[in-house]
C-alpha positions in Angstrom: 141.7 109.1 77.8 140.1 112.2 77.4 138.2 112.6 73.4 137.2 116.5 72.8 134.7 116.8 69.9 135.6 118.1 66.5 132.9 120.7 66.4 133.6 124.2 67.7 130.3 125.1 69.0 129.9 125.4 72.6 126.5 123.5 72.9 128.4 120.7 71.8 131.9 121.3 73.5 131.9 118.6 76.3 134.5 116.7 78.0 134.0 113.3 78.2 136.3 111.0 80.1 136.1 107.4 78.1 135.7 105.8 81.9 133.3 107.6 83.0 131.5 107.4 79.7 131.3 104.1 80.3 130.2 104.4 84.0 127.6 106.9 83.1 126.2 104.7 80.4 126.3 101.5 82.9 124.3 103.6 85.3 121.8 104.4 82.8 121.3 101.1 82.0 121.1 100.3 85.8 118.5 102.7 86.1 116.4 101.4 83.4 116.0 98.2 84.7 115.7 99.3 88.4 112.4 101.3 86.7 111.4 98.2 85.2 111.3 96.3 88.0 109.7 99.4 90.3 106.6 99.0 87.9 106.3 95.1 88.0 106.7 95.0 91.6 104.4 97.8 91.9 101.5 96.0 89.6 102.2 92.8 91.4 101.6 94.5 94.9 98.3 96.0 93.9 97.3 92.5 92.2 97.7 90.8 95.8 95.9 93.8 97.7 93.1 93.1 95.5 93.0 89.4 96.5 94.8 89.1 99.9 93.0 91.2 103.1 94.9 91.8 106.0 93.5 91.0 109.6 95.6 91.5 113.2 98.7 89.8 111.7 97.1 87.7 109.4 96.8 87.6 105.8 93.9 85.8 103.7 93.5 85.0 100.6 89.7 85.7 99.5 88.4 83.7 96.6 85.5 83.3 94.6 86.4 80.2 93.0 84.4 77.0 93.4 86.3 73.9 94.6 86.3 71.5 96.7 88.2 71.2 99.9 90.8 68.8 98.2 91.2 71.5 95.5 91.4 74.8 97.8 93.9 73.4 99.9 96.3 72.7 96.8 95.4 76.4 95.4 96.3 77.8 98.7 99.7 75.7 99.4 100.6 76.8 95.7 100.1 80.4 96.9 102.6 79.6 100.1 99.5 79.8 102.4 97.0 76.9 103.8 92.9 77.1 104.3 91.7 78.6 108.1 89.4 77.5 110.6 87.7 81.4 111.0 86.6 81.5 114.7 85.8 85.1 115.7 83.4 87.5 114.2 85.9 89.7 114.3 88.5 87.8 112.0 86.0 87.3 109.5 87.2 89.4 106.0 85.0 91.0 104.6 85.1 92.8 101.0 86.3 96.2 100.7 83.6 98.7 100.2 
């Protein structure tokens, strides 16, 4: 189906196909949310390199919260990670400066 509008002026003499009307506005839409997620992932990546420090192939988690052993371990296997035994100079993480 092809629609032609009813004006005569040329700004606003388009050809629109009603399927690809339809495609273009699905695509838009696609787009929208593919920018929405862009920026959340992009805010949740700088949140973790804030917190998380990267060593060899290793990544730690550094935190300044006080708990007890019992208590770190359950943070860190909620965060898909487990505490460390840290036994190199080397592999000790330090803040960024």
């Amino acid at each position: 189906m092809i629609s032609r509008p009813t004006s005569a002026d040329p700004t606003h003499a388009s050809y629109i196909q009603g399927d690809r009307l339809q495609s273009h506005d699905a695509s838009t839409e696609e787009r929208k949310q593919l920018e929405a997620r862009l920026s959340n992932l992009t805010k949740e990546r700088d949140q973790l390199q804030r917190s998380w420090r990267k060593f060899d192939i290793s990544c730690y988690f550094v935190s300044t919260a006080k708990k007890n052993w019992t208590l770190s371990r359950q943070d860190c296997i909620a965060r898909g990670a487990d505490l460390v035994i840290i036994d190199s100079k080397d592999e000790q993480v330090r803040k960024k400066v």
